[in-house]
Structure formats: C-alpha cells, structure tokens
C-alpha positions in Angstrom: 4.0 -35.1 17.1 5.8 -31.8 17.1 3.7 -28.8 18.1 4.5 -25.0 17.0 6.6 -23.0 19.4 4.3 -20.2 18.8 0.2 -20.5 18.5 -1.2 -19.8 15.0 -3.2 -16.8 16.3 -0.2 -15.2 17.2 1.3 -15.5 14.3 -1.6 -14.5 12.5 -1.7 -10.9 14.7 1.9 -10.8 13.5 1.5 -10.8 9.9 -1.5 -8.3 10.1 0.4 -6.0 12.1 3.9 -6.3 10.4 4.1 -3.4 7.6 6.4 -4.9 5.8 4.2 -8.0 4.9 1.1 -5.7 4.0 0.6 -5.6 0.5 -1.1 -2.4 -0.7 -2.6 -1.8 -4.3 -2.7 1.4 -5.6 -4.9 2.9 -8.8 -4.5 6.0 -10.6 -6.9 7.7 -13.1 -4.7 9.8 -15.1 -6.3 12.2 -17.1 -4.8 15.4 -18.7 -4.6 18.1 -16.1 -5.1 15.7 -12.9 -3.8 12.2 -11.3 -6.2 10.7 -8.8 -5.0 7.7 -6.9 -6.7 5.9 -4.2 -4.3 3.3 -1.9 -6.5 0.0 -0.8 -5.1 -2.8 1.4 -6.0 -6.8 -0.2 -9.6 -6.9 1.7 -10.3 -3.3 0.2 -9.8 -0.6 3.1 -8.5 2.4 2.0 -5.4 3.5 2.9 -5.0 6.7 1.2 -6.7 8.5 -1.2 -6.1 12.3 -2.9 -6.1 14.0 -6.3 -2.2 15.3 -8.1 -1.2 17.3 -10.9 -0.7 15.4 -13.8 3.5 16.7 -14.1 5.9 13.8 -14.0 7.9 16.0 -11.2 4.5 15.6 -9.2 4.2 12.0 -9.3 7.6 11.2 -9.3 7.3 12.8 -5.4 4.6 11.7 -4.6 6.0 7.9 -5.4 9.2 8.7 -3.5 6.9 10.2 -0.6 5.3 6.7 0.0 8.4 5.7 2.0 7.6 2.0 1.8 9.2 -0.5 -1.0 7.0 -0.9 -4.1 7.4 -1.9 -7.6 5.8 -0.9 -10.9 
C-alpha cells in the first residue's frame, strides 16, 4: 500500500493557512444613506467589519480595495 508523501496534518495546516483557499462570505445591509458589511470566514470569525456610504462610487472602492479574487 502506497502511503502519502506528505502527512494529512500538514496538509491540513496548509489549507488553513493558504489565503487563496480561504473562502470568505461577506453581508451587506443596505439601507438608504448607509452600507454596513461585515466579512466572516466559513466557521464564522470575523474578518472585517465597518459601515459605508450608500454611493455606488463608495462601494465600488471599497470592492476593488479587498485585493483578493471574489465574485458576485
């Protein structure tokens, strides 16, 4: 029987600590005047959390500003 190169607790630490495998959700209450959006990880950590104008130039930053890949 063949046995992994690597042991399963190492790759485990790798996927938790790899960014690019982290999926984050992200919720926004709009309401007229402000955007509030809190950033949680899959277990429920927060990442981020804040409070925007509710402008489309606002959140269109603010989106750009996350520096990570995402889709709507």
């Amino acid at each position: 029987m063949l046995r992994p190169a690597v042991s399963s607790s190492w790759l485990r630490n790798l996927y938790w600590e790899n960014p690019m495998t982290v999926i984050h959700y992200i919720g926004l209450d709009v309401h007229k005047k402000t955007i509030s959006y809190c950033i949680k990880t899959a277990d429920g950590g927060i990442v981020r959390e804040g409070k925007l104008q509710a402008l489309r130039a606002t959140l269109r930053s603010w989106a750009e500003g996350l520096g990570e890949p995402w889709w709507q």
